[in-house]
TIMARMAR-150461 format. One line per field, with one value per residue (C-alpha): residue in one letter; x negated, y negated, z. Coordinates in nm, 3 decimals. Example, Ala and Ser with C-alpha at 12.3 -4.5 7.8 and 13.67 -1.06 7.14 Angstrom:
BEGIN
residu: a;s
x: -1.230;-1.367
y: 0.450;0.106
z: 0.780;0.714
// end
This chain:
BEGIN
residu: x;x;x;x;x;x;x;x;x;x;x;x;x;x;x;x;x;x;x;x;x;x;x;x;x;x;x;x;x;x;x;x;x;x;x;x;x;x;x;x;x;x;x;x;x;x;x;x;x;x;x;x;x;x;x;x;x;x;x;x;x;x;x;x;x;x;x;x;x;x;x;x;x;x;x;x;x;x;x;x;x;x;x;x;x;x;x;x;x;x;x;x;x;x;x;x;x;x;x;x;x;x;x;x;x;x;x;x;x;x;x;x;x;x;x;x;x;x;x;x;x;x;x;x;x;x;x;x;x;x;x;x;x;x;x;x;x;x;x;x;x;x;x;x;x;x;x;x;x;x;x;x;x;x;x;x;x;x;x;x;x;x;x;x;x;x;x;x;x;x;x;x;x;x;x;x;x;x;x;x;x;x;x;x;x;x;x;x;x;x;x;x;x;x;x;x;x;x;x;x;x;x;x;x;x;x;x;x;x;x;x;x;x;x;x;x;x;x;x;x;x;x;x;x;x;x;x;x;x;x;x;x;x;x;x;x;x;x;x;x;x;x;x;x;x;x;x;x;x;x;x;x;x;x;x;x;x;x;x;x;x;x;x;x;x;x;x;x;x;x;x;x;x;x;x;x;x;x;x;x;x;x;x;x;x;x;x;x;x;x;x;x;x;x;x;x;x;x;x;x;x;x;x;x;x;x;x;x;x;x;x;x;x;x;x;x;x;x;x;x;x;x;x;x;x;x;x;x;x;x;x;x;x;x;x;x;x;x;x;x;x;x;x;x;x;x;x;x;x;x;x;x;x;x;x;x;x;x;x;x;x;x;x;x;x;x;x;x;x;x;x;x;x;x;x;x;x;x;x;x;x;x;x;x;x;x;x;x;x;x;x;x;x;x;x;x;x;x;x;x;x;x;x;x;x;x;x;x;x;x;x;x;x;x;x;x;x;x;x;x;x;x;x;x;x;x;x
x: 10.976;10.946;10.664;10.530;10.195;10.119;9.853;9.724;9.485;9.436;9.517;9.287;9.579;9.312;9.203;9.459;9.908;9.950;9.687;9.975;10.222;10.115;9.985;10.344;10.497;10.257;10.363;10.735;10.743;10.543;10.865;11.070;11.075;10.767;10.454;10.235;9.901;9.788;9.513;9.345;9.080;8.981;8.813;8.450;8.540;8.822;8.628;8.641;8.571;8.825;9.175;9.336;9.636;9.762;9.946;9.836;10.067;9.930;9.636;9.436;9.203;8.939;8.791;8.488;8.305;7.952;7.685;7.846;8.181;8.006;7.766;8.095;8.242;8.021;7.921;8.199;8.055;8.043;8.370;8.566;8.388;8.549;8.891;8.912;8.728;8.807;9.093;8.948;8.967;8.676;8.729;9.092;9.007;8.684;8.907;9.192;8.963;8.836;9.195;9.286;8.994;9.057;9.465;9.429;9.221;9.459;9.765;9.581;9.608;9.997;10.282;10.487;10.871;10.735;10.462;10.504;10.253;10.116;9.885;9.784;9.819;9.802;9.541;9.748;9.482;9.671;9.934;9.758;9.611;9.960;10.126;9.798;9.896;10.257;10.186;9.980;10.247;10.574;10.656;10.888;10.706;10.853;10.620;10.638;10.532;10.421;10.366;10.430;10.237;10.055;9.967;10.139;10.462;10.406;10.641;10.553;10.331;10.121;10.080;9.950;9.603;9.601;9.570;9.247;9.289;9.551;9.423;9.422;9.762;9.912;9.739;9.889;10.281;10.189;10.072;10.336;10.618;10.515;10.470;10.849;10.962;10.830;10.832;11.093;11.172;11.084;11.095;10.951;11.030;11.234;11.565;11.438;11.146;11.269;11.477;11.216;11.030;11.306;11.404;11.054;10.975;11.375;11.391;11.707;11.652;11.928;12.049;12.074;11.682;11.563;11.462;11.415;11.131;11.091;10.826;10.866;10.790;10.628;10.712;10.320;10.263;10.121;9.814;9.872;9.642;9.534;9.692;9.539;9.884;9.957;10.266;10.404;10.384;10.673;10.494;10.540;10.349;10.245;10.081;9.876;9.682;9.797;9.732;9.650;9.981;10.231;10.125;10.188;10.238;10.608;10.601;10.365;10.490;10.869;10.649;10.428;10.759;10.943;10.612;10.632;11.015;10.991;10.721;10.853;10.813;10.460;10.354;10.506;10.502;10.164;10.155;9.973;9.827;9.601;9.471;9.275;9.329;9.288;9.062;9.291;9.543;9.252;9.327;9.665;9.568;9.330;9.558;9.821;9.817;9.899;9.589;9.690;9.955;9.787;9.590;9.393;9.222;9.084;9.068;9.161;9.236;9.267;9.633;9.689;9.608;9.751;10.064;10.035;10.020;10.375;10.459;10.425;10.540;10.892;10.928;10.743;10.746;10.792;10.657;10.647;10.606;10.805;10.942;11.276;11.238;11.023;11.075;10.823;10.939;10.654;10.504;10.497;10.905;10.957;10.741;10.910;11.262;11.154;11.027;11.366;11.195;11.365;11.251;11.189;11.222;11.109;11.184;11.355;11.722;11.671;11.440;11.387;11.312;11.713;11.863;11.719;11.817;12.211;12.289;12.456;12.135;12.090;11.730;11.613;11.590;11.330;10.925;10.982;11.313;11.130;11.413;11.631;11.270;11.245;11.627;11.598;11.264;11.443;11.743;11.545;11.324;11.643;11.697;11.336;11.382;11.741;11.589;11.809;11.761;11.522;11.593;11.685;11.970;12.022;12.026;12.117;11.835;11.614;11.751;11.674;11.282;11.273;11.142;11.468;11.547;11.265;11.343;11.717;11.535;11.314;11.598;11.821;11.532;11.486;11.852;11.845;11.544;11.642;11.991;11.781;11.574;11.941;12.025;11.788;11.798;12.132;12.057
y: -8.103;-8.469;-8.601;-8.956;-9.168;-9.443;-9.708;-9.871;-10.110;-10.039;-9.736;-9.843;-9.877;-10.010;-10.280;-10.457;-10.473;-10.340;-10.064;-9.976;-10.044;-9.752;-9.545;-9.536;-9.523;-9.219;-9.041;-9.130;-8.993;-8.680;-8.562;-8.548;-8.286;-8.461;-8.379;-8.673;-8.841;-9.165;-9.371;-9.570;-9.887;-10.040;-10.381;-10.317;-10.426;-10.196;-9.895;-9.572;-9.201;-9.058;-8.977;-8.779;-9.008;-8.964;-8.650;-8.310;-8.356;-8.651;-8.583;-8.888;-8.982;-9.271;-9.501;-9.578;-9.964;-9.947;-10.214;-10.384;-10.389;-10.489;-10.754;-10.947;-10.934;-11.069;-11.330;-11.563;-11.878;-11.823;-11.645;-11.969;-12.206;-11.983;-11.977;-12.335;-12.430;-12.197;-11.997;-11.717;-11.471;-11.245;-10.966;-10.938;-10.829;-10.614;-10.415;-10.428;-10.286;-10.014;-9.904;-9.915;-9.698;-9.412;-9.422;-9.403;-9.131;-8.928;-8.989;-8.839;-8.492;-8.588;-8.700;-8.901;-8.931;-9.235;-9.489;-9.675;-9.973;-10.143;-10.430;-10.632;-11.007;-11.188;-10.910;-10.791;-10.574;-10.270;-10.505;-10.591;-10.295;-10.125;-10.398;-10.308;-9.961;-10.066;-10.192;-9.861;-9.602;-9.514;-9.465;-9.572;-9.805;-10.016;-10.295;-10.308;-10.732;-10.716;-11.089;-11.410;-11.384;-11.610;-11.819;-12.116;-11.930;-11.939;-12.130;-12.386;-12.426;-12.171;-12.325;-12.662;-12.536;-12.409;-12.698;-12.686;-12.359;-12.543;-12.329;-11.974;-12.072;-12.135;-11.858;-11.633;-11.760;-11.644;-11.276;-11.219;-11.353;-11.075;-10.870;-10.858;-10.846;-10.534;-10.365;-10.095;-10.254;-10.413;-10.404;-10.559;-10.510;-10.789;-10.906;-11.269;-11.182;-11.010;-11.312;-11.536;-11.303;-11.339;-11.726;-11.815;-11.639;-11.713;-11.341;-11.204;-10.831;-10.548;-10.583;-10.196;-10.229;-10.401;-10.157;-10.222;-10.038;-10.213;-10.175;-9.803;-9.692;-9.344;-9.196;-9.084;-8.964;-9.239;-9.193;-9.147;-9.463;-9.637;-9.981;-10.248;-10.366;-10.372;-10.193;-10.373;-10.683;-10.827;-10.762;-11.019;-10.925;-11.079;-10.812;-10.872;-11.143;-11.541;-11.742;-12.105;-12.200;-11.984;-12.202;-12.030;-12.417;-12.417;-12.052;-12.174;-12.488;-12.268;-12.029;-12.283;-12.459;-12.147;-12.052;-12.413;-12.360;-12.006;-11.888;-11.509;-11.518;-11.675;-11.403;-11.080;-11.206;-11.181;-11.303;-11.102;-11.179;-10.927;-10.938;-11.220;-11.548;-11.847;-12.085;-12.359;-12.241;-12.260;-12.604;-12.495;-12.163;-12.412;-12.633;-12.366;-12.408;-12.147;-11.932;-11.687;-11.505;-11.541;-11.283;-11.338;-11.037;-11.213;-10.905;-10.619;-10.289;-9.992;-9.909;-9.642;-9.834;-10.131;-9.888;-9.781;-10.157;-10.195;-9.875;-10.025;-10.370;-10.496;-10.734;-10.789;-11.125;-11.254;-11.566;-11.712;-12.048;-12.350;-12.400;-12.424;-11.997;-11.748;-11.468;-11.234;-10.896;-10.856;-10.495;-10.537;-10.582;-10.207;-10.055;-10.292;-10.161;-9.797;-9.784;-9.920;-10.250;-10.540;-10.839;-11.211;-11.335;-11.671;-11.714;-11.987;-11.942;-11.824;-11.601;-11.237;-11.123;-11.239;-11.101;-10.756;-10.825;-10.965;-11.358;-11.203;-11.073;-11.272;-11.321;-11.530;-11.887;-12.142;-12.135;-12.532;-12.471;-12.515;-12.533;-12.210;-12.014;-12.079;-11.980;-11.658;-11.543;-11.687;-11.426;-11.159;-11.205;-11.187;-10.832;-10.709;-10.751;-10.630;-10.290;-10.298;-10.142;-10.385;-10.216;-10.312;-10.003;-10.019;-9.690;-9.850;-10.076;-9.741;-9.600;-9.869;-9.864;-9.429;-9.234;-9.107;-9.471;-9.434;-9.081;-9.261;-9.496;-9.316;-9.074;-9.360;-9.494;-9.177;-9.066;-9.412;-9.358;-8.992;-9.132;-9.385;-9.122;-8.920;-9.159;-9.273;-8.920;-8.937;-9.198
z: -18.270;-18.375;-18.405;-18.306;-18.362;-18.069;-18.156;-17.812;-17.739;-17.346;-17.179;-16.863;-16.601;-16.337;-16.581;-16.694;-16.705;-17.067;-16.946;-16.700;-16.952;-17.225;-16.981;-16.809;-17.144;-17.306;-16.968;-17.052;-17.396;-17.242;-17.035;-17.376;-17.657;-17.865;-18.007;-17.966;-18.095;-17.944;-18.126;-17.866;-17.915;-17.640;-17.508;-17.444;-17.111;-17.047;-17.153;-16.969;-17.032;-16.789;-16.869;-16.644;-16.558;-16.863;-16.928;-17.141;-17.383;-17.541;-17.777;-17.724;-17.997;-17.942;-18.162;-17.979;-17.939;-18.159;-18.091;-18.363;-18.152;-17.850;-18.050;-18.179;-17.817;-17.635;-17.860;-17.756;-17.885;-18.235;-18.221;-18.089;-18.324;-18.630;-18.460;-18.440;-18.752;-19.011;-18.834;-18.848;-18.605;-18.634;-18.313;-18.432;-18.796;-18.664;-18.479;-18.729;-18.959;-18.793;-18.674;-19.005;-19.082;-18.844;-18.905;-19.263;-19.243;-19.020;-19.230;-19.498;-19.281;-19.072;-19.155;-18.845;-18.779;-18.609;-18.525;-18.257;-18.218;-17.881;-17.873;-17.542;-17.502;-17.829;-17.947;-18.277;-18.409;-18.402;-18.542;-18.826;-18.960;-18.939;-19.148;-19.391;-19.405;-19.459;-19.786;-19.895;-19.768;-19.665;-19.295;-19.023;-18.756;-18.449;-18.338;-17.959;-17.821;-17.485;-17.484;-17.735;-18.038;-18.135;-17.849;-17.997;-17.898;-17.554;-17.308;-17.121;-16.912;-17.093;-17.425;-17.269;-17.358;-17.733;-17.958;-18.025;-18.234;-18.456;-18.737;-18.595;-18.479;-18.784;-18.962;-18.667;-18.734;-19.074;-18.978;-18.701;-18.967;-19.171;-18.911;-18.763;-19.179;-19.240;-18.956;-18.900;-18.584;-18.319;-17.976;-17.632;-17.252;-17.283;-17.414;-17.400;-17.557;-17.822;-17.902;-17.916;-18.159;-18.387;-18.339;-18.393;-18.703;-18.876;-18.978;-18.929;-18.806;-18.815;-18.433;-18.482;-18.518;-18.250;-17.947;-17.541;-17.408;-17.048;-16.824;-16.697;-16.329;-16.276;-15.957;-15.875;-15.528;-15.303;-15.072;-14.690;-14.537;-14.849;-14.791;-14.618;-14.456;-14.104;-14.064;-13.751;-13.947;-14.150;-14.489;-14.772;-15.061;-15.358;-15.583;-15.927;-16.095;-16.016;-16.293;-16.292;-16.450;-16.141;-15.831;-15.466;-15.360;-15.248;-15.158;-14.885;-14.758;-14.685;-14.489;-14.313;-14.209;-14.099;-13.905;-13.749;-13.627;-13.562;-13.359;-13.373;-13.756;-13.691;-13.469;-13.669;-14.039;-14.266;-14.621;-14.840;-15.182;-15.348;-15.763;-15.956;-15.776;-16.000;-15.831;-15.936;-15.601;-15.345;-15.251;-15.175;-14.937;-14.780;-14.712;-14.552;-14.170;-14.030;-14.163;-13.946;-14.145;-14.465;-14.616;-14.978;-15.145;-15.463;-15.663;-15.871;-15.683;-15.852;-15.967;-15.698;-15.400;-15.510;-15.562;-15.146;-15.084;-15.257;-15.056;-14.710;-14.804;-14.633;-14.901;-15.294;-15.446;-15.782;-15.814;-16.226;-16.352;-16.273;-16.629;-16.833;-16.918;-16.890;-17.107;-16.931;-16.763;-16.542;-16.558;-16.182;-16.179;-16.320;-15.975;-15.720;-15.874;-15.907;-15.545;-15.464;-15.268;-15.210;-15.445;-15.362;-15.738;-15.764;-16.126;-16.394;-16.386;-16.796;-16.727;-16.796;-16.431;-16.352;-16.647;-16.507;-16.162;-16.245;-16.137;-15.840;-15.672;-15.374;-15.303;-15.618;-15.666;-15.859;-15.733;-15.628;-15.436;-15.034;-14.893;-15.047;-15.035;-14.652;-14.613;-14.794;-14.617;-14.252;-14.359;-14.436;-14.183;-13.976;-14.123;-14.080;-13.703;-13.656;-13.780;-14.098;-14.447;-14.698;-15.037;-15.394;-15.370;-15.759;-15.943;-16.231;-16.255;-16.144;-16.437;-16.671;-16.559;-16.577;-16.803;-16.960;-17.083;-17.309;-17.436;-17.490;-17.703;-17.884;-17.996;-18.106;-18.335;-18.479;-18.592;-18.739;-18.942;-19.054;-19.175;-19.345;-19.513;-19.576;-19.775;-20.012;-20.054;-20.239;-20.422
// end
């Protein structure tokens, strides 16, 4: 039986996306022929003691937040005047030290066929102190990026805000450079991504080498009553956080002008949005008119109920930035297509979200496009009310999001490895 490290910085699924994300993908790995250890660190904030969503067959093994964790955590302050005077990053290399602590420690005792390394966000801890070990010992690691690292490799709109940490930026390129060198290989839940990884930092990886690990979809059992949807409604539901720089504005004006000419769509339809709503949109859900189909919940449900929500919704919209790309697969993307819903993508033509959905899917179009967002929701509106089926009918695409695509992965990075081992053997 194989056996494989994972190095996560969140496994708290009602806290946060990449919390879904391992958790989903430590469940994944569970269903195939593994033995697995999973060295977790979390966020003092995304702390929790209870564990029971993920499966039995991951050994879990905590590195728990001292006062000295929580102390440099919470003093904010003094941690952004480093990373934009000195570039130094001091929560990054706390916690990069203290993974690299624990995981040196247990290599002494195990030996892995593979370590596979999560971060969250532009974190890179766990990053870090692998690339550390890297230098001290010999073993096969893929680095898994969730998101662009470092910030100043965001797309636009998001990297509008980051020049003031100049210096922490350019010490970043530095790190993730060596990073994606000596790594193994890489991987992300996204082809675009992936790209971008490897345009940015000019290294020119092994295509062989470079592993997909999208978003996966567990099929957990939904709870009977735990959505706050009416069900006679037409349902369109926007589910998880909206961040300043993805603005609901167009999405509303199609529906306040198909509410103005339709007064049947008025009457049956409800808009729902439900997760972190950045206070940057309330001018524009003020200004809606017709107040009576929208419905705000501005805040984080736990991961199960926001799961029945997606469970009674007709339609489940995916609503990104107005930009050039976005090389995102939302986390969200992998449960809409698992639970076979139909998808509203509201996306950049180059983005990640229509790669995964094929250019002939017809219910995607720009977020600024009014006039082609009122058309589609008047169509399938249309639908809704003629009684017919609103699904996503792609087993393919289920396929891509399940489990076994990760085992297929896994494998493949494995018989590459041991061939590798083979030989430098007979040499």
């Amino acid at each position: 039986m194989k056996k494989l490290l994972v190095i996560a910085e969140c496994i708290n699924k009602d806290s946060t996306s990449e919390g879904i994300g391992t958790c989903s993908f430590l469940n994944a790995l569970a269903e195939g022929n593994y033995q697995i250890d999973c060295v977790f660190f979390q966020y003092v904030q995304h702390e929790l003691e209870e564990h029971t969503h993920i499966s039995e067959r991951v050994n879990l093994i905590k590195i728990r937040n001292t006062w000295v964790d929580h102390l440099i955590q919470w003093a904010r302050p003094v941690r952004n005047r480093l990373n934009k005077h000195l570039g130094y990053d001091l929560l990054r290399n706390r916690r990069s030290f203290r993974f690299k602590k624990v995981l040196n420690k247990l290599l002494n005792d195990k030996e892995y066929h593979l370590i596979f390394v999560r971060t969250i966000a532009s974190s890179l801890a766990s990053h870090k102190a692998v690339l550390e070990l890297s230098k001290m010992r010999d073993f096969n690691w893929i680095v898994n990026f969730n998101d662009p690292a470092p910030s100043s490799m965001m797309p636009y709109p998001y990297n509008l805000k980051l020049q003031s940490f100049s210096r922490k930026n350019r010490r970043d390129e530095i790190l993730v450079r060596n990073i994606v060198k000596a790594a193994s290989g890489i991987a992300s839940p996204s082809l675009l991504l992936t790209e971008r990884f490897l345009n940015f930092t000019a290294i020119n990886k092994d295509p062989e080498r470079l592993f997909r690990f999208p978003h996966v979809y567990e099929n957990l059992q939904t709870t009977a009553g735990k959505s706050f949807l009416n069900p006679s409604k037409f349902n369109l539901v926007h589910a998880g956080s909206l961040l300043e720089e993805r603005t609901p504005r167009y999405l509303l004006m199609a529906i306040d002008e198909l509410a103005e000419e339709d007064s049947l769509f008025r009457d049956r339809s409800k808009l729902t949005f439900f997760g972190s709503l950045h206070q940057s949109h309330q001018k524009d859900f003020d200004s809606f008119s017709h107040r009576e189909i929208l419905d705000l919940h501005n805040n984080r449900i736990p991961h199960q109920d926001a799961l029945n929500v997606l469970r009674d919704s007709d339609i489940l919209i995916i609503l990104e930035a107005i930009s050039d790309d976005s090389p995102f697969m939302p986390s969200k993307l992998a449960e809409f297509i698992g639970m076979d819903k139909c998808i509203l993508a509201l996306s950049p033509p180059l983005s990640e979200t229509r790669r995964i959905l094929g250019s002939d899917y017809e219910f995607q179009t720009e977020a600024d496009n009014v006039q082609q967002i009122k058309e589609l929701i008047k169509y399938l509106f249309k639908e809704w009310e003629n009684k017919r089926s609103l699904t996503l009918n792609s087993p393919l695409l289920q396929k891509y999001v399940s489990p076994s695509h990760v085992i297929k992965e896994i494998d493949r990075a494995l018989k590459i490895f041991a061939r590798d081992e083979t030989i430098l053997i007979n040499k």
